[in-house]
N, C-alpha and C positions, 0 to 999 in steps of 0.2 A: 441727218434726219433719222429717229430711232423706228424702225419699222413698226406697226397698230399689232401685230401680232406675236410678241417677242413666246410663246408660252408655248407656242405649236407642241404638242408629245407630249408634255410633260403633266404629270399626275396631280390632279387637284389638290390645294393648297390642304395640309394635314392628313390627308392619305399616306401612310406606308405602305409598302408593299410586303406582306410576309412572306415573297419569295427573293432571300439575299442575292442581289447575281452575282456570279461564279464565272469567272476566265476560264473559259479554255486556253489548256495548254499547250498544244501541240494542236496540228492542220484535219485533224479526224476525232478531234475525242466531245466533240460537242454536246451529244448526246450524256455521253458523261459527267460533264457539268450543269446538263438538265437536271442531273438526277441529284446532284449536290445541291439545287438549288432549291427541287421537291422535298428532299430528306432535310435538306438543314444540315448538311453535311459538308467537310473539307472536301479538294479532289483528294487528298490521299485518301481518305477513307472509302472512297467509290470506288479508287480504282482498287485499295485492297480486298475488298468485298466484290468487284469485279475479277481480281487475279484467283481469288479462291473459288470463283463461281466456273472456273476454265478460260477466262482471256492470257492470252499471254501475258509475262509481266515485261515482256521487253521483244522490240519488234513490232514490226505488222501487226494488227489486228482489223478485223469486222466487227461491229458492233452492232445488233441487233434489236427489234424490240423482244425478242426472249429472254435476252442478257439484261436488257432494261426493267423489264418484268421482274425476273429472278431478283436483282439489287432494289427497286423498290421494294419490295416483300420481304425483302431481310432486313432492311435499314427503315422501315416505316411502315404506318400503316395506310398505304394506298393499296389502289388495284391500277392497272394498266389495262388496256384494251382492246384488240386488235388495231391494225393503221385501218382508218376509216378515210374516204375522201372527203375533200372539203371543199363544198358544194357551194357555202356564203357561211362569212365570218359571224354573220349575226345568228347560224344556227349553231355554232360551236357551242360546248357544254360549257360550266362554270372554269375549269380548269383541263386545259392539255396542253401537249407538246405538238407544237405543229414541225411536220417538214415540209422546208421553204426552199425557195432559189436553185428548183430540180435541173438537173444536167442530163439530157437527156445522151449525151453520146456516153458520157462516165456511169451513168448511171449512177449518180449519188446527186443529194441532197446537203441540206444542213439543218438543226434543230435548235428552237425555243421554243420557252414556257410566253404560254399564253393564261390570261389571266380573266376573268369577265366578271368585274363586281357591280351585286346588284345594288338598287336606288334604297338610299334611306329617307330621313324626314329631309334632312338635310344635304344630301348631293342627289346630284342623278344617276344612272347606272354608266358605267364607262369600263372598257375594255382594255387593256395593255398589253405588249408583250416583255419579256426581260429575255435579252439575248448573250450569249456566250461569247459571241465571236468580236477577236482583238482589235480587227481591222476595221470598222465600224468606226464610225464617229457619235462621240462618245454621248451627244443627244440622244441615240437610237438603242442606247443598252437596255434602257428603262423607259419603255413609251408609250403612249399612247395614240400614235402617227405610225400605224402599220405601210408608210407609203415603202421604206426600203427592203421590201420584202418581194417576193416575187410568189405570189400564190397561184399562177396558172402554170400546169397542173398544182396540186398540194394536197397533202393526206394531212390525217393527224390521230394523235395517241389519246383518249378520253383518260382523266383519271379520277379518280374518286376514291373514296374514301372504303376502305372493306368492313364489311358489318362489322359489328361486336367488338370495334378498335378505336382507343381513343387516339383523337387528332394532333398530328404535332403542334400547330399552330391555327389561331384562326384565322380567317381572311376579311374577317370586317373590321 
């Protein structure tokens, strides 16, 4: 018996998303792949605009939203925001990066882009995220069924667009 609901997450028939999702490649660089996937960028080109920005290029690193800021700004024209908490999904801005799935004894997190398009004549407004992480089942890369996410506590990054800069892509 085929389940009434086969669609759960997935993005309204003709919608693309113009943010490509991007793998993370390794167990910490998530953030990383946010930014490949804000920029329209490879990971190699983030993380080389990350090694020239001060990440190491080999080893450990912390990745931060300074770091994230800095590689937005060279690689595109957004702005990044301070981490703001997030209080209900439905008052997130048009586009951020939220962090999810907080660990409170490690004190780390994990990050995707969040996406919120608004209603035209023909669809209604609907929200998604596009997540980085390998281990995910692969319904949830691209979705709009925020259920595998863990938002209590959860901050997030606002991004927009910086004046006077044209857009890489648009979102409608």
């Amino acid at each position: 018996m085929a389940s009434a609901k086969t669609n759960i997450g997935q993005l309204p028939p003709g919608f693309v998303s113009p943010f490509k999702r991007v793998e993370m490649k390794g167990t910490h660089d998530d953030l990383l792949a946010c930014a490949a996937m804000l920029c329209g960028k490879s990971m190699e080109d983030i993380k080389k605009m990350a090694v020239t920005l001060g990440m190491p290029a080999n080893g450990p690193f912390y990745m931060d939203e300074v770091l994230f800021r800095k590689i937005l700004f060279n690689l595109s024209p957004l702005a990044v925001s301070d981490y703001k908490d997030l209080t209900d999904v439905a008052a997130l801005p048009d586009v951020a990066v939220l962090c999810v799935d907080y660990d409170k004894h490690s004190e780390a997190c994990r990050h995707v882009v969040f996406h919120h398009v608004r209603a035209t004549e023909k669809t209604p407004s609907f929200s998604y995220t596009v997540d980085p992480n390998s281990w995910l089942d692969p319904r949830s890369h691209i979705s709009t069924d925020m259920g595998h996410l863990n938002l209590k506590p959860a901050w997030y990054l606002e991004i927009t667009q910086r004046p006077g800069t044209t857009p890489i892509r648009s979102s409608k």
